[in-house]
Phi, psi and omega in degrees: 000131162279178181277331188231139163245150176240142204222117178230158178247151162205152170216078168075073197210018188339294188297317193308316229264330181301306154020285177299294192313318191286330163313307154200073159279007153299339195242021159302163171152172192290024186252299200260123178233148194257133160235152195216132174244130207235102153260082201042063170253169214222034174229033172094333193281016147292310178273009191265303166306306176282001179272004175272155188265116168349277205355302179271342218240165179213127202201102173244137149249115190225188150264141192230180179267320161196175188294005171255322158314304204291297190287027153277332209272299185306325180303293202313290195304007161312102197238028219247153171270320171238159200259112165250114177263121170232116179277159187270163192116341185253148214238149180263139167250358189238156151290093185316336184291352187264329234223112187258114194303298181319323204273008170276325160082056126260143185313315172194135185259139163246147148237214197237155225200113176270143131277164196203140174276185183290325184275038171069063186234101171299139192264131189277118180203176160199192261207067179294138182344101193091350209307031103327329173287340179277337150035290205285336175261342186214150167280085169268104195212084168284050202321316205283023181228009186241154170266109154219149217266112148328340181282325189310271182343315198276341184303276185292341018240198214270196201265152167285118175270017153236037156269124174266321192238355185237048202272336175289312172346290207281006181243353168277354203232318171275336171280329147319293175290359202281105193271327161329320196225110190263069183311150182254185208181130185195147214227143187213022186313004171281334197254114169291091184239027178185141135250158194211149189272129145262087206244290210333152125066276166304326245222325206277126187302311203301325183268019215275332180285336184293326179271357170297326182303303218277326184295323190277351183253346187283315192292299198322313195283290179308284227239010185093000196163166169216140192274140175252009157289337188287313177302292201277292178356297204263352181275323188307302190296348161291323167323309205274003184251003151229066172253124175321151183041042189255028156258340195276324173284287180354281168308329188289307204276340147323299220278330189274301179291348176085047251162000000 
């Protein structure tokens, strides 16, 4: 078994996915192995994937169902004691060969995690201290910065594909609760090690009530109740995304609140 896999999804993302590679393939080696889940794409990223060097890889290209089905796919094919998801486009900032996983002995490592707009310009956030304790209140799941223990997955079982945009939220929110398995949990939030443009989905204004439905059915299911700050947030950003330029006032008042 190795020690890290690192598991990226892609779909018709060619430049994004080189991106990824270059970010790190210093740090492949018979330890750190790269799996890459392809859902058929027909825009070159595919031949982009077989021009890569074998050693380290790992690879299927199919049709999945969404993008939580596709990293359910990287779990199985996986042979790492701990799982790092970076989709492509998203970039490692650290030589994973710097940083020894093993020897912290926890379920899940978080580290620290840049956002980045479309035009690369960083969007002002941070992490809060602990921030698990807050679960309940907000979806904070910075996946492309957490480490989790192939063991997390055989407990809770894997991530809900039927979730379209919030399937880590619920899977992050059962390991919280999982009163069976008392996960240990360690934060290094000094240390930055992946950034990611925030263009997907999530990050899109427009979709903000659909991911407000899946936010509001994951706290209900887990915790019982739903925060209604979470609610008019996510009703503001649908409003506010057919304001001309409101991704860009959006980052000044992150940047003004320090947030």
């Amino acid at each position: 078994m190795k020690e890290i896999s690192i598991i990226t999804v892609v779909r018709n993302d060619k430049k994004g996915l080189r991106n990824t590679y270059n970010s790190l393939r210093e740090s492949l080696s018979d330890q750190i192995e790269w799996v890459i889940i392809d859902g058929k794409s027909n825009d070159g990223t595919l031949e982009v994937i077989q021009e890569l060097p074998s050693s380290y890889l790992k690879w299927i290209s199919e049709i999945d169902k969404n993008m939580y089905d596709a990293m359910n796919k990287g779990i199985k094919k996986s042979s790492g004691r701990y799982l790092l998801f970076l989709n492509a486009g998203d970039i490692l900032k650290k030589n994973l060969s710097d940083i020894n996983i093993e020897s912290q002995s926890s379920d899940l490592i978080f580290y620290n995690i840049e956002k980045l707009d479309a035009n690369y310009n960083k969007i002002y956030w941070r992490l809060p201290r602990n921030f698990l304790n807050q679960i309940s209140e907000k979806p904070i799941v910075p996946h492309q910065s957490t480490f989790i223990k192939r063991d997390v997955f055989d407990k809770v079982g894997l991530y809900n594909d039927e979730f379209v945009y919030l399937g880590d939220y619920d899977f992050f929110c059962r390991v919280v609760c999982n009163e069976k398995n008392k996960f240990k949990y360690k934060y290094f939030l000094g240390c930055t090690i992946a950034s990611f443009v925030c263009n997907g989905i999530t990050f899109n204004y427009r979709y903000s009530l659909r991911l407000m439905k899946e936010c509001m059915q994951i706290q209900k299911k887990y915790f019982n109740r739903t925060n209604k700050t979470m609610r008019i947030l996510y009703i503001f950003k649908y409003l506010s995304s057919y304001m001309p330029g409101h991704l860009l006032l959006a980052n000044h008042i992150r940047k003004f609140l320090k947030n």
